[in-house]
Legacy VTK file of the C-alpha trace (Angstrom):
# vtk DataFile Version 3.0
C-alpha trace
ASCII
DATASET POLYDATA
POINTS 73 float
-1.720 -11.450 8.386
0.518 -8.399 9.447
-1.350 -5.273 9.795
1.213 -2.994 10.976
1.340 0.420 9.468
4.341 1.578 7.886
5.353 5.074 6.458
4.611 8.122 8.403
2.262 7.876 11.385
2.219 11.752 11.138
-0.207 14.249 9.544
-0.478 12.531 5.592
-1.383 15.177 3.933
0.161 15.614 0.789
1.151 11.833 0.735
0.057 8.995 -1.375
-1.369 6.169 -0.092
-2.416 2.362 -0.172
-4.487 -0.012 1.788
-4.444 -3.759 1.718
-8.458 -3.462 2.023
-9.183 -1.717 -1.282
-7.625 -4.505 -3.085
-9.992 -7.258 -1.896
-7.508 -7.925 1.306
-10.377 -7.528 3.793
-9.195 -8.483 6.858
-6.031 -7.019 6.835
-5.918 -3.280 7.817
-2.106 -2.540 6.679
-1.804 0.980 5.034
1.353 2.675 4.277
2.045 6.529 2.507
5.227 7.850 0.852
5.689 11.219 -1.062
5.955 9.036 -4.390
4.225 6.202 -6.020
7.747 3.930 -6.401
7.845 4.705 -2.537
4.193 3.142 -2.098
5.203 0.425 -4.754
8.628 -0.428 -2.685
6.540 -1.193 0.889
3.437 -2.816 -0.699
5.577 -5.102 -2.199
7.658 -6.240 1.004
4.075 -6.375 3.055
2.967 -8.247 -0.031
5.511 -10.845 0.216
5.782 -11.277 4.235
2.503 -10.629 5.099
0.770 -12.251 2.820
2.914 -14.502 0.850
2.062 -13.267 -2.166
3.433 -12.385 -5.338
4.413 -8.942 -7.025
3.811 -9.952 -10.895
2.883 -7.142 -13.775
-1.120 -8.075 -12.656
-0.872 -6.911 -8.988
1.296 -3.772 -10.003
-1.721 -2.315 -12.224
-3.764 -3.663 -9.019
-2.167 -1.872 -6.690
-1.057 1.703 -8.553
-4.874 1.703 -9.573
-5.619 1.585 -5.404
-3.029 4.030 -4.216
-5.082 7.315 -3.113
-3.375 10.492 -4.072
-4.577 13.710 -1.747
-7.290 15.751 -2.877
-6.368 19.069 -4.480
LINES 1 74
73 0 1 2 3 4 5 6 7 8 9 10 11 12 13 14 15 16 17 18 19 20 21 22 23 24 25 26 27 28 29 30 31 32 33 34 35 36 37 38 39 40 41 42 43 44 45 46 47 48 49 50 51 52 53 54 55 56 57 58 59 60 61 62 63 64 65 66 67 68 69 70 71 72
């Protein structure tokens, strides 16, 4: 399980973002944020693959686009 953080360890505001654990990855604490969804898509895809060893089919892409948190208005 890799839980390093990727994307900007700054201030996130404005940012989208994803973590492994709102999509029923529990134990792993890996969160990333990019100023665009395809951004977010691009890294949870890699951590996907090497951290997990898991797939990136049409299933996990409504899974994970339906997890990324946008920033409150």
């Amino acid at each position: 399980m890799n839980t390093q953080s990727t994307g900007d360890d700054e201030a996130s505001y404005g940012k989208l973002t994803f973590r492994c654990a709102d999509v029923d990855l529990k134990d792993c604490q890996w969160q990333t944020n990019d100023d665009t969804e395809d951004g977010v898509m691009r890294r949870v895809e890699t951590h996907l693959r090497e951290g997990h060893g898991l797939g990136f089919d049409d299933a996990t892409r409504v899974l994970i686009r339906g997890a990324i948190r946008r920033p409150a208005a």
